[in-house]
N, CA, C and O of each residue as an XYZ file, in Angstrom:
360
protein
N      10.956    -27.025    -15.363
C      10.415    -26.162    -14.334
C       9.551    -27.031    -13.415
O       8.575    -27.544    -13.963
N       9.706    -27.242    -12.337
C       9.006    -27.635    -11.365
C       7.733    -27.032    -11.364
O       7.559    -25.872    -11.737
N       6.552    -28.007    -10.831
C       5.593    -27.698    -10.243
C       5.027    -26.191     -9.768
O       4.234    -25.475    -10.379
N       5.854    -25.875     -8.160
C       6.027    -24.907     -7.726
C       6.512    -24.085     -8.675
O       5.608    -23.293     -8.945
N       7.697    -23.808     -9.476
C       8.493    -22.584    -10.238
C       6.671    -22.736    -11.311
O       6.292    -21.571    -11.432
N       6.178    -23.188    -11.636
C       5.557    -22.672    -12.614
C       4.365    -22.298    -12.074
O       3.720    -21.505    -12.761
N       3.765    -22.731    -10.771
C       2.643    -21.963    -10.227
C       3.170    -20.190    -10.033
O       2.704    -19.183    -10.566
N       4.282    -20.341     -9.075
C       5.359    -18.933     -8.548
C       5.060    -18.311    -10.089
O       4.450    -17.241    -10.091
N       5.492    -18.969    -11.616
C       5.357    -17.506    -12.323
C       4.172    -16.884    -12.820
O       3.974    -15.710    -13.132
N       2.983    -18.456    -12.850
C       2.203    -18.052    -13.293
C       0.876    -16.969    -12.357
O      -0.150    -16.398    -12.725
N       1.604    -17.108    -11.011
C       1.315    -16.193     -9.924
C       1.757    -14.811    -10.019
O       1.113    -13.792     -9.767
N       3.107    -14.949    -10.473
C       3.557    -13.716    -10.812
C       3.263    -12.303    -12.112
O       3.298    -11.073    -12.153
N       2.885    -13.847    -13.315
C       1.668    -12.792    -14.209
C       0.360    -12.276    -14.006
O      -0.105    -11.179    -14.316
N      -0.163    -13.262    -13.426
C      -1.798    -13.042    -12.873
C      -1.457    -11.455    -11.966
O      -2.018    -10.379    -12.172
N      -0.381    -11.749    -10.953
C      -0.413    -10.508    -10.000
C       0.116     -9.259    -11.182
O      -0.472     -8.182    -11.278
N       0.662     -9.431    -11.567
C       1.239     -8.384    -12.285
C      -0.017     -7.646    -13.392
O      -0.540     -6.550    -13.191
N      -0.153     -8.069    -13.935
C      -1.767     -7.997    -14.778
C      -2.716     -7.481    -13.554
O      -3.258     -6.382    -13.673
N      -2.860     -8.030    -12.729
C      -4.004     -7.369    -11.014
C      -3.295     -5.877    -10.916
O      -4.171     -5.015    -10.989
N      -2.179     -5.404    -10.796
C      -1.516     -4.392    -10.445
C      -2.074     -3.332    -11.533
O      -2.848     -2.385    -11.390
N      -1.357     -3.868    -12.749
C      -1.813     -2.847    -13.759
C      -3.163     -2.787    -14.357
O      -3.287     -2.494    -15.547
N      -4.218     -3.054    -13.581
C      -5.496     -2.669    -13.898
C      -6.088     -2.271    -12.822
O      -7.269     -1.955    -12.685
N      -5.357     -2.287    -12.156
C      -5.766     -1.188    -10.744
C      -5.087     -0.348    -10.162
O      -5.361      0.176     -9.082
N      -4.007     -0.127    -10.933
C      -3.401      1.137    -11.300
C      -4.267      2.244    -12.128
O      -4.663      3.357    -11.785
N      -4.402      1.558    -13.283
C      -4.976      1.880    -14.549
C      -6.817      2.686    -13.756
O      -7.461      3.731    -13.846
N      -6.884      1.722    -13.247
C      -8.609      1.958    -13.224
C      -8.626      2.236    -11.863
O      -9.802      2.600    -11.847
N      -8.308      2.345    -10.824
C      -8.969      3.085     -9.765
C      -9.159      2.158     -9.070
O      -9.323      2.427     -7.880
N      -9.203      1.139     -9.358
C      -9.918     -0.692     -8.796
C      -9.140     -0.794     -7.305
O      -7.940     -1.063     -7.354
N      -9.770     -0.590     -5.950
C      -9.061     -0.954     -4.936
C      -9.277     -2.086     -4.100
O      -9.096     -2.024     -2.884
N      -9.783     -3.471     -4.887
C     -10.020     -4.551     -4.117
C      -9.939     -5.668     -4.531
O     -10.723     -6.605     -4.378
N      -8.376     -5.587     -5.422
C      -7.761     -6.643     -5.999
C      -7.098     -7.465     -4.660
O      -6.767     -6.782     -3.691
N      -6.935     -8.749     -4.628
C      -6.468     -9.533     -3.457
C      -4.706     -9.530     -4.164
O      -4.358    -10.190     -5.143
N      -3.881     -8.672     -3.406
C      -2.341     -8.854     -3.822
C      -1.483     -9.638     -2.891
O      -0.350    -10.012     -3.196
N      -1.956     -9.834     -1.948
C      -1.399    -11.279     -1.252
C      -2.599    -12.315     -0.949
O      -3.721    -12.301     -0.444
N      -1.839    -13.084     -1.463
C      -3.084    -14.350     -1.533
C      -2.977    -15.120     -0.232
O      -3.995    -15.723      0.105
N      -1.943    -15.198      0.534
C      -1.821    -15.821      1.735
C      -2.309    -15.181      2.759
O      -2.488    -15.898      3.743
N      -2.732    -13.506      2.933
C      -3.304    -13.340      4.131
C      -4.358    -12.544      3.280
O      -4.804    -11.639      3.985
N      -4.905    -12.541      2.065
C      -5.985    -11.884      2.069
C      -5.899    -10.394      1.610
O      -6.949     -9.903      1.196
N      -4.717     -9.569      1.633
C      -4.412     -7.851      1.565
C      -4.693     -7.760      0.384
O      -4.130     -8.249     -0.596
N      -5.931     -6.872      0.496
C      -6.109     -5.972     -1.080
C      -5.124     -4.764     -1.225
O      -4.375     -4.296     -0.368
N      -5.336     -4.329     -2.684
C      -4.296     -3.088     -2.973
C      -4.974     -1.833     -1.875
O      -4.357     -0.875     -1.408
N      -6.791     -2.289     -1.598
C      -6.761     -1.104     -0.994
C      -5.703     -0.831      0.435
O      -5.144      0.116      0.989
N      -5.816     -1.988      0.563
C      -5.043     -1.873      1.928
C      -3.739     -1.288      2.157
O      -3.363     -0.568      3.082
N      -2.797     -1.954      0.628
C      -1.460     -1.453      0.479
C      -1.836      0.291      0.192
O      -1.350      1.109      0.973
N      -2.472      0.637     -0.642
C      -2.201      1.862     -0.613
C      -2.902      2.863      0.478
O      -2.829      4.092      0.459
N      -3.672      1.968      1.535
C      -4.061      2.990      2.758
C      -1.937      2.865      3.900
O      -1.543      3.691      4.723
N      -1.283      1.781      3.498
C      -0.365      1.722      4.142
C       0.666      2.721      3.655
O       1.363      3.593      4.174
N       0.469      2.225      2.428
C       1.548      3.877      1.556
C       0.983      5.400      2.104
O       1.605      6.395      2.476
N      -0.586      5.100      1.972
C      -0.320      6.664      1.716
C      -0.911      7.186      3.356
O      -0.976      8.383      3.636
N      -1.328      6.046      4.382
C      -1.487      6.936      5.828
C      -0.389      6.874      6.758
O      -0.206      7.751      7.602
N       0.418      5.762      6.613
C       1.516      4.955      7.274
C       2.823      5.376      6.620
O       3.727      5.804      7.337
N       2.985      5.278      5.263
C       3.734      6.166      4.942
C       4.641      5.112      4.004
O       5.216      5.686      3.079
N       4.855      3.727      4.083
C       5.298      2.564      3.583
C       5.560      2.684      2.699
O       4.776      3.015      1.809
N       7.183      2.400      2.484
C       7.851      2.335      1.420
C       8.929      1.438      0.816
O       9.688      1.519     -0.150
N       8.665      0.476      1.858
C       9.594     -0.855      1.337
C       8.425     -2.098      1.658
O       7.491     -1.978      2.451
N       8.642     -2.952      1.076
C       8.015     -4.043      1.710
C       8.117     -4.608      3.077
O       7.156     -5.025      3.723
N       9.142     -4.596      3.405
C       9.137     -4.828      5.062
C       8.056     -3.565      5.555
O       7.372     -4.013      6.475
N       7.738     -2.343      5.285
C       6.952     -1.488      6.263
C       5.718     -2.276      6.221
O       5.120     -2.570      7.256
N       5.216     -2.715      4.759
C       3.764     -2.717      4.041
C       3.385     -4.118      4.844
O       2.203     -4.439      4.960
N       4.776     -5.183      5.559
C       4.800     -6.436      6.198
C       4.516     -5.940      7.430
O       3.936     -6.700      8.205
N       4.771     -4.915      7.768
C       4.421     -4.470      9.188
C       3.181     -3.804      9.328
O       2.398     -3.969     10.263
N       3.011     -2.935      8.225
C       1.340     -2.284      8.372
C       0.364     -3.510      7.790
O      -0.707     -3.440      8.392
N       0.364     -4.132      7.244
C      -0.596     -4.899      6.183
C      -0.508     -6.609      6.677
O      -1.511     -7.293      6.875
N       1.142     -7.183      6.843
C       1.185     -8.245      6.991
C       1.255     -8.977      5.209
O       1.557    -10.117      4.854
N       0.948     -8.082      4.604
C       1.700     -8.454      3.139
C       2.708     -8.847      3.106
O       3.500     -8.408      3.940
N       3.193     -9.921      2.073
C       4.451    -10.317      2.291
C       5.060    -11.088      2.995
O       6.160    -11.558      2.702
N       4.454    -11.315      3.981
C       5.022    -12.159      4.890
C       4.817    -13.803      5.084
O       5.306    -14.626      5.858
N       3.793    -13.876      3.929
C       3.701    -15.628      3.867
C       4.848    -15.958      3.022
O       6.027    -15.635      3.170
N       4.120    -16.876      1.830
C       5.090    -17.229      1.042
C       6.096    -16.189      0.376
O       7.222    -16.485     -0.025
N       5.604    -15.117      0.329
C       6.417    -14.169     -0.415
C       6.805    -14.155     -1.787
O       7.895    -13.791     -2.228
N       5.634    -14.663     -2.549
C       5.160    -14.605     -4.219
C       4.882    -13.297     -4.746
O       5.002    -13.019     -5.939
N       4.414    -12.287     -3.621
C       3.732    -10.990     -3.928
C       4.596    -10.214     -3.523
O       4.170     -9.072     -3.352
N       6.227    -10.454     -3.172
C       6.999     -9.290     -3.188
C       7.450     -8.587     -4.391
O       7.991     -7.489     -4.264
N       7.295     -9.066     -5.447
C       7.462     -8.343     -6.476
C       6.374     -7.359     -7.044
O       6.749     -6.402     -7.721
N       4.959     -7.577     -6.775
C       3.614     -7.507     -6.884
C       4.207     -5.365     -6.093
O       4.285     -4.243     -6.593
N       4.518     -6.171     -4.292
C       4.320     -5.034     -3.964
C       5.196     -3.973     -4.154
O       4.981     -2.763     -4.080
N       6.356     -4.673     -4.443
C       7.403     -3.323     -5.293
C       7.114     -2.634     -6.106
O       7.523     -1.476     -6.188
N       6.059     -3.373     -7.190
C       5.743     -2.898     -8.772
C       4.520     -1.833     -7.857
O       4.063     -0.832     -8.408
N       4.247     -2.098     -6.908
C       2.887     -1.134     -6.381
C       3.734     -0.113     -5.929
O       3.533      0.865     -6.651
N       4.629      0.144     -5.036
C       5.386      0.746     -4.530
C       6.122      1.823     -5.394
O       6.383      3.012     -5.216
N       6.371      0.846     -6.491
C       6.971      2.148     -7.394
C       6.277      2.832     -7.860
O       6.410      4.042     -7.680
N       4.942      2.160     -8.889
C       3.937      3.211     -9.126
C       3.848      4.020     -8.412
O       4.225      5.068     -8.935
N       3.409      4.195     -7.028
C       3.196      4.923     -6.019
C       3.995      6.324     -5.908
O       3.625      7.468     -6.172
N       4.959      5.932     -5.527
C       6.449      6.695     -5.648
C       6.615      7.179     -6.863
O       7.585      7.933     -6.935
N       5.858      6.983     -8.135
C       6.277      7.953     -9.162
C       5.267      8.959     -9.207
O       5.560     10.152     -9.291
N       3.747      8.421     -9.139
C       2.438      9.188     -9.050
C       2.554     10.487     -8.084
O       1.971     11.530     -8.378
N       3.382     10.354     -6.854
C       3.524     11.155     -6.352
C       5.004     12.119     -6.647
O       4.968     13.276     -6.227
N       6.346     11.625     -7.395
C       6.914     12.079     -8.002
C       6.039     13.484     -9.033
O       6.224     14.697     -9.137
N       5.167     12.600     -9.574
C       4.792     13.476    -10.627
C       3.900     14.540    -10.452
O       3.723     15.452    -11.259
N       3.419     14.414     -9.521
C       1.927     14.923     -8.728
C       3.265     16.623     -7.964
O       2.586     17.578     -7.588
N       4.237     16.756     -7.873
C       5.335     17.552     -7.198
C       5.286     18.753     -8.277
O       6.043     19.717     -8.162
């Protein structure tokens, strides 16, 4: 594993672990893109005022996503939560 592939996964647990404890807890000022700075609060003011539901929207409201793109999985796993909470909330 390269350098890079092992920062990318170990980026990818750290974020993933950030997600589910601010899911879990209410926590809205986890940093989920590290390249421009976007906290979850931000993603979920984009979900839930903007309406964002793919990562390209959350790249257009937030600018998430759009650097390296380490945290597209980050914001899917947010996205779905999202989309089920309100599934369930019906």
């Amino acid at each position: 594993m390269t350098n890079w592939a092992a920062k990318a996964t170990l980026f990818a647990v750290k974020t993933s672990t950030v997600v589910e404890k601010s899911t879990a807890s209410g926590c809205s000022n986890d940093v989920i893109c590290r390249c421009l700075g976007v906290t979850s609060e931000e993603i979920d003011s984009a979900v839930s005022v903007f309406n964002a539901e793919s990562v390209q929207d959350l790249k257009q409201q937030t600018g998430a996503g759009s650097g390296c793109t380490a945290c597209h999985r980050v914001l899917k796993q947010i996205l779905a939560a999202r989309r089920e909470q309100f599934e369930n909330s019906l």
